[in-house]
C-alpha positions in Angstrom: -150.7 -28.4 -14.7 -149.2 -25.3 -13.1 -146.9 -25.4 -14.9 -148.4 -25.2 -17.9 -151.3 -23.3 -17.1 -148.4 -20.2 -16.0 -146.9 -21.1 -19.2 -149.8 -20.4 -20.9 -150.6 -16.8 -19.1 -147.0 -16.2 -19.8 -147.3 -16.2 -22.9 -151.0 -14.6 -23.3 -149.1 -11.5 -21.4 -146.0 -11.4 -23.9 -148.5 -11.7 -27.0 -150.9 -8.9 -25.2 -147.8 -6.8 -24.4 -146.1 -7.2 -28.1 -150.3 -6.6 -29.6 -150.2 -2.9 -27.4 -146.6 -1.8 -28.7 -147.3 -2.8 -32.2 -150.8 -1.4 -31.9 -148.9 1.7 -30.9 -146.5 2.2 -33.2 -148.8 1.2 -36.9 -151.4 3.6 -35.7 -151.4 7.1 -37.1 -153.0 10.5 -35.9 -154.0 13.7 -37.8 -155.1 16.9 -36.4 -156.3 19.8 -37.8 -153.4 22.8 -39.1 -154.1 26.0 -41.3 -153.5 26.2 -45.3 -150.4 26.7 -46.3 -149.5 30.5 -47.4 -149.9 31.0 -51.6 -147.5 32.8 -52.7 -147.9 34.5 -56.1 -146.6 37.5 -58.3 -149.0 39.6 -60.2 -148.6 41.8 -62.9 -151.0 44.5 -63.3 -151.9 46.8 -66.6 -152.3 50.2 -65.9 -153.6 52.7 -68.3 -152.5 55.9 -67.4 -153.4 58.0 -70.5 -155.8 56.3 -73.2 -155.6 56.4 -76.6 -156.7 59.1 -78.5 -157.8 60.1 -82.0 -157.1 63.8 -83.4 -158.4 64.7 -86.7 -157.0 67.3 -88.2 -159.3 68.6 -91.7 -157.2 70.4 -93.9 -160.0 72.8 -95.9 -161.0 72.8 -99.7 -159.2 75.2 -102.4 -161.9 76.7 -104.9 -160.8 78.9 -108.1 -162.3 80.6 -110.7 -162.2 80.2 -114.7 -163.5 81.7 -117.2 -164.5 79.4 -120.0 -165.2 81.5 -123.7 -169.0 80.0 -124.6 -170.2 80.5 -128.4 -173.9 81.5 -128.2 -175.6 80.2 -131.3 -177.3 83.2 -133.4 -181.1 83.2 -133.9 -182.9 82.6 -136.8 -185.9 85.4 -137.4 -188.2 84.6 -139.6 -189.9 87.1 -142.4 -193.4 86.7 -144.1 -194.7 88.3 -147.2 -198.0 88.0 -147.8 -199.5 87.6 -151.3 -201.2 90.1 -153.6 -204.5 90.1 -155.1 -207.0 91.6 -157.2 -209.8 91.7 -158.3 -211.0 92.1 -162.0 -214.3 92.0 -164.2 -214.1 89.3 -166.4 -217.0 88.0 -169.0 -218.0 84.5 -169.1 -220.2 82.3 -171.2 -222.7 80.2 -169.2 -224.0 77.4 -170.5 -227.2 76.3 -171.7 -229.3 73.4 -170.4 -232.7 72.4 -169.2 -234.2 74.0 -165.3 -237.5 73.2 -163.3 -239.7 75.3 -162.8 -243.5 75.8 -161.4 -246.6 76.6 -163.3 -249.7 75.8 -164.0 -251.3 73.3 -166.1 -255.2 73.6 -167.0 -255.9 75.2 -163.0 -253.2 72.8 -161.6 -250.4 73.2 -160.5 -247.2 71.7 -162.3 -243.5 71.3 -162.8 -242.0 71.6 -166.2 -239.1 71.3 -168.1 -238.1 74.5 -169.7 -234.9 74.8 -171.8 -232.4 77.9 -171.3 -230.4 79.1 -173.6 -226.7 80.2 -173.4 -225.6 83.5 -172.4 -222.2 85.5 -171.6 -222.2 87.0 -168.4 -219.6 89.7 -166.5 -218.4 88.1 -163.1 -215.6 89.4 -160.8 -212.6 87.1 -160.0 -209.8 87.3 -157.7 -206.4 86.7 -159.5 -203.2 86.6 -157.7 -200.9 89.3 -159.0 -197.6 88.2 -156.4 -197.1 85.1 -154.3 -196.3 85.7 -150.8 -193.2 84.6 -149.4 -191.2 83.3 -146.2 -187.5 83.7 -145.7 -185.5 82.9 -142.4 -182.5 85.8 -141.2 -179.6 84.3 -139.6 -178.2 86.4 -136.7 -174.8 85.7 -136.3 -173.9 83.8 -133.1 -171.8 85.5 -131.0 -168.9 84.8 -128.0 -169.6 84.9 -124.4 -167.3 84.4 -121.0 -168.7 82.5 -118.3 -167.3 82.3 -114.8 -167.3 79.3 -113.1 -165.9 78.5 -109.5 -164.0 75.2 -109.4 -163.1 72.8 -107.2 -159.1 72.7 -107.1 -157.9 70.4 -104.2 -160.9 68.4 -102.1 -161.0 68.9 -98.7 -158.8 66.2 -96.5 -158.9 64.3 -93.1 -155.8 63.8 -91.2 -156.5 61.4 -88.5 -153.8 61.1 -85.7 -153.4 58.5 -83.2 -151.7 59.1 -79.9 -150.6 56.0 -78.4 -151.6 55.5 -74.8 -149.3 55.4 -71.6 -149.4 52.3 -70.1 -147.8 51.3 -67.0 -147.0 47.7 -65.8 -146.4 47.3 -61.9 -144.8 43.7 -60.4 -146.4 42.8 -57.1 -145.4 39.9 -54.7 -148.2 39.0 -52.8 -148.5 36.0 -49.7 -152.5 34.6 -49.5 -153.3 32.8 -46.9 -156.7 31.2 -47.5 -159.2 30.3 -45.6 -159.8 26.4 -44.4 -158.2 23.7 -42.8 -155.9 21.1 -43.6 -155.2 17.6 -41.8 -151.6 16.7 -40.7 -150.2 13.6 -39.4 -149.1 14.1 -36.1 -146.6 12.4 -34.1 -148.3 10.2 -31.6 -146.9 12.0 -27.6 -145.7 8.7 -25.0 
């Protein structure tokens, strides 16, 4: 039984001894190590000058003309009046039956009394001339007027001047901030 008992711690020891190496050599260690540097190129844009609009306004032309107008003539009228006189003619009025008032036994009536005919000298107004209206034409006559016109409108000239840009290239190394892990070789 000795025997086999130092058997038995013989090989408990080997498979101890071969558990620690192998233990040893799966296991893996990290520690802690910076970022690692960006490194990056940057273009930049720089306007040096801007763009600028210049308007430039070229002014109106004006003239003058002189147009021949035809003022029409005017028409004046002219009255004439009429004429008229007066004369005495004689003129036979007739006959006929009037009302009048009297009396009648003390009281007082209305009769019917006849009257004769009788020629009588009246006045009337006979027209010796008509009156009359007639229009007079003035003859229409030429006139220059004087106008100012517009020959060439005024104009806007816009300009643009470009503007000056640079570019500039810079290579630039970042470190950032933070931590990283690394596997680290395990020390004997």
């Amino acid at each position: 039984m000795k025997k086999s008992q130092a058997l038995s711690v013989a090989i408990a020891g080997i498979l101890a001894l071969d558990c620690l190496t192998a233990a040893r050599g799966f296991s893996e260690c990290y520690v802690k190590a910076p970022l690692r540097p960006v490194h990056r190129t940057y273009i930049r844009r720089d306007v040096v000058e801007p763009g600028v609009y210049e308007v430039a306004r070229t002014p109106s032309v004006y003239g003058w003309t002189s147009e021949a107008v035809e003022q029409p003539g005017d028409v004046i009228w002219h009255e004439e009046p009429p004429v008229y006189r007066t004369v005495q003619v004689r003129v036979r009025r007739a006959g006929g039956w009037t009302w009048q008032s009297g009396c009648v036994r003390g009281k007082e009536a209305i009769c019917r009394v006849r009257v004769p005919g009788a020629y009588v000298t009246a006045e009337r107004r006979i027209l010796v001339k008509p009156g009359r209206r007639w229009a007079e034409r003035t003859p229409s006559s030429i006139g220059y007027v004087h106008r100012r016109i517009l020959l060439r409108p005024y104009k806007n000239i816009a300009h643009f001047q470009r503007p000056y840009i640079a570019w500039s290239r810079e290579h630039l190394t970042v470190q950032p901030e933070g931590e990283r892990w690394v596997r680290a070789e395990p020390d004997c």
